[in-house]
C-alpha positions, -999 to +999 in steps of 0.1 A: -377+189+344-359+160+353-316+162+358-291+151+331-266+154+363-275+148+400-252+149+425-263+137+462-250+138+495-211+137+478-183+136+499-147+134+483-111+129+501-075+136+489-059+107+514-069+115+545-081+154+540-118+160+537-126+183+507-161+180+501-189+179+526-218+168+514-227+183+481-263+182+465-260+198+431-281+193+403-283+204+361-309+199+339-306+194+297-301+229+284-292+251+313-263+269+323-251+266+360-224+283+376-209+273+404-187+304+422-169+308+451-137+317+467-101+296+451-098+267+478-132+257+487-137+231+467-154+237+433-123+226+410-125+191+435-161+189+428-158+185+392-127+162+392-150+139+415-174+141+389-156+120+364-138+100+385-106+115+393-110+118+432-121+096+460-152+097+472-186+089+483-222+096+478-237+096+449-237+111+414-260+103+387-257+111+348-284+107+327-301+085+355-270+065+359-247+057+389-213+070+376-196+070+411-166+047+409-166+045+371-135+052+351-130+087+336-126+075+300-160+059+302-176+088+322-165+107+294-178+086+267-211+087+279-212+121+276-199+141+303-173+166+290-143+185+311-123+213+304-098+215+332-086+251+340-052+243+333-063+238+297-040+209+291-035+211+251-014+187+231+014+216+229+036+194+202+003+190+185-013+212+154-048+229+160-059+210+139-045+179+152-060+188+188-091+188+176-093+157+154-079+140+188-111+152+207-138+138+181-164+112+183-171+097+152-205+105+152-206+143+167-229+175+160-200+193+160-176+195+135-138+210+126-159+241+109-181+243+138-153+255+157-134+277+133-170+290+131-170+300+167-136+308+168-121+320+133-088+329+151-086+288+151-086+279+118-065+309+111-039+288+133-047+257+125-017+240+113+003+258+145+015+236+168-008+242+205+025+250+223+027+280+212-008+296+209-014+325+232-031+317+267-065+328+253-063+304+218-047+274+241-085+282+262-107+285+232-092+251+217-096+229+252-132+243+251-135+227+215-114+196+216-138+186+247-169+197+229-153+176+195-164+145+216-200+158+213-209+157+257-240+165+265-230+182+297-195+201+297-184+212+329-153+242+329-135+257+353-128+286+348-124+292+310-117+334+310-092+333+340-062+355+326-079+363+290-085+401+273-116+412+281-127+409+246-119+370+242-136+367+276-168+379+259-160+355+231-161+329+260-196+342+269-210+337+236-198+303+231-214+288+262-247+306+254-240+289+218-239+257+234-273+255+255-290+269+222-276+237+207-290+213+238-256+209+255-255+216+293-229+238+309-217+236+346-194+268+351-167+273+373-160+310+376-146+340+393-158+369+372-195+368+391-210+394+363-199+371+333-221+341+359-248+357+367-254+372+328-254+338+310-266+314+339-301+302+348-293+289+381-263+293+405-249+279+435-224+295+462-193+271+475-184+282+507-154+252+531-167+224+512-205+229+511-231+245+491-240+277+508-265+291+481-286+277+454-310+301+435-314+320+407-290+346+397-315+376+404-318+357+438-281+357+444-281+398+436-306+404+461-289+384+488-262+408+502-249+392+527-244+359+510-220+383+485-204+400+508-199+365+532-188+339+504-176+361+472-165+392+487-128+394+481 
């Protein structure tokens, strides 16, 4: 199966500090990867390097091409999607509003889609982003990013702070979204959430990728838990 993203030999820099040390990390159309490890070693860096927000070198390939160097905007129009964990909704905004700001013109997603997936949406639809609990401000960056119809999203960590019943909601949309062909690269702390919906994962450990393997792989290597995840 050939990758939608590949990612070689990447090395990224904030000024002079040296975040990333030669990451190889790759997705294929359909599939869920998560990408765990400890706050601080690097996995919020790698994604922001991944459309264009942070120095670096190496290579990273999307959809066979070169996107190193390119500008965000047009990393993102060629299909690679980010939800950044800090959310970053238009909080003056309406719902609604947000989410007509996120859409292509031609999208398989639509407005409905999303009060679809998330009916507390389009009961708050004309409410202004600002003031939507943590958990609705998370379920609408998830859908004003997938409003621009990406073929890979990539989200860090999308049920940090939420009730453990909208974490599950979570869950369900990014199984939605490989049953509809769209890729998912997931950031995340809660390893059980990771390891349920995930085909593949791989292990961040000072910059470099410590574990790549399946999730039933991960389980049975202790030590790798216990040396990279362990709290």
């Amino acid at each position: 199966m050939s990758a939608l993203l590949e990612i070689k030999n990447l090395h990224a820099f904030y000024g002079k500090s040296h975040v990333l040390h030669g990451i190889n990390l790759s997705i294929a159309q359909g599939e869920i990867v998560s990408l765990l490890g400890r706050n601080g070693v690097g996995r919020s860096t790698m994604v922001k390097t991944a459309m264009g927000m942070v120095e670096a070198t190496g290579s990273i390939r999307f959809k066979g091409e070169e996107i190193l160097g390119v500008p965000t905007y047009k990393i993102a129009r060629k299909g690679l999607g980010y939800v950044a964990e800090s959310r970053e909704v238009f909080p003056t905004l309406t719902v609604a509003q947000n989410l007509l700001l996120g859409a292509q013109q031609k999208s398989r997603w639509s407005a409905d889609d999303m009060y679809r997936l998330f009916p507390r949406l389009q009961e708050r639809q004309h409410v202004q982003a600002g003031v939507l609990s943590g958990g609705e401000q998370q379920m609408l960056a998830l859908c004003r990013t997938l409003m621009g119809d990406p073929d890979l999203i990539m989200i860090d960590e999308p049920t940090e702070g939420l009730a453990p019943q909208m974490v599950v909601l979570v869950a369900n949309f990014l199984q939605e979204l490989r049953q509809r062909g769209v890729s998912v690269l997931l950031i995340e702390q809660k390893l059980a959430i990771a390891l349920e919906i995930s085909q593949r994962v791989y292990v961040m450990g000072h910059g470099q990728i410590v574990f790549e393997g399946s999730p039933q792989d991960l389980h049975a290597q202790t030590t790798i838990r216990n040396e990279w995840l362990g709290v």
